[in-house]
C-alpha positions in Angstrom: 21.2 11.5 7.2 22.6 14.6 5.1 21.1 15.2 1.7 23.9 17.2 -0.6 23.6 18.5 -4.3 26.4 18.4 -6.7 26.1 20.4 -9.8 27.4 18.3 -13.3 27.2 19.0 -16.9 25.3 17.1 -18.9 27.8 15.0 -20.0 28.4 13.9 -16.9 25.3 12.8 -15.9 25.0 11.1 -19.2 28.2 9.1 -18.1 26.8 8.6 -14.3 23.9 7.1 -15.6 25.8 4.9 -17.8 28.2 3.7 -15.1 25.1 3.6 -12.7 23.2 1.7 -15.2 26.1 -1.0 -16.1 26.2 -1.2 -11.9 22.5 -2.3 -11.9 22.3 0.9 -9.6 20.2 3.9 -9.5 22.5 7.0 -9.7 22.1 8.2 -6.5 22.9 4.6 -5.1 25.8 4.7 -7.4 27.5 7.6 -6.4 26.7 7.3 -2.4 28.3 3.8 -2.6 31.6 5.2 -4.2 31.9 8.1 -1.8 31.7 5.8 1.6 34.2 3.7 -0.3 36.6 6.4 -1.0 35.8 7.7 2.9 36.6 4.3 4.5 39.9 4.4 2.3 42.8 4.7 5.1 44.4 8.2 4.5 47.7 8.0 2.6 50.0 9.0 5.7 48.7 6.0 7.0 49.2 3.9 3.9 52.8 4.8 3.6 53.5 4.2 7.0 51.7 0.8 6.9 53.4 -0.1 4.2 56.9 0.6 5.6 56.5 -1.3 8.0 55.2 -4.5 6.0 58.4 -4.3 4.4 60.8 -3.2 7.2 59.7 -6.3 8.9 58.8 -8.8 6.1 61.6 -11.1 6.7 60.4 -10.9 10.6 56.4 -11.9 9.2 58.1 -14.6 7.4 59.8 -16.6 9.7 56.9 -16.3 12.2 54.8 -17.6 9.6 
């Protein structure tokens, strides 16, 4: 595992903590949880084209449903 170190002000660690802390969460937990969320996120290309499709063929999903 990769450690990395992200500089904030103190205001923003004063609001990490307080979203951490609301989270039941230690910061560090916090933040590490957000990232892989926002990293498993398909990429918006992919959204788009998903997306387009869904509705190109919505009529199509419907009567096979």
């Amino acid at each position: 595992m990769t450690t990395i170190a992200i500089p904030l002000s103190e205001e923003r660690m004063d609001q990490l903590r307080l979203w951490a802390e609301k989270a039941g969460m230690a910061p560090e937990e916090f933040l590490r949880r957000h990232i892989e969320q926002f990293l498993d996120q398909p990429n918006e290309p992919f959204r788009q084209a998903a997306a387009y499709v869904l509705q190109k063929n919505a009529e199509l999903y419907r009567r096979l449903a």
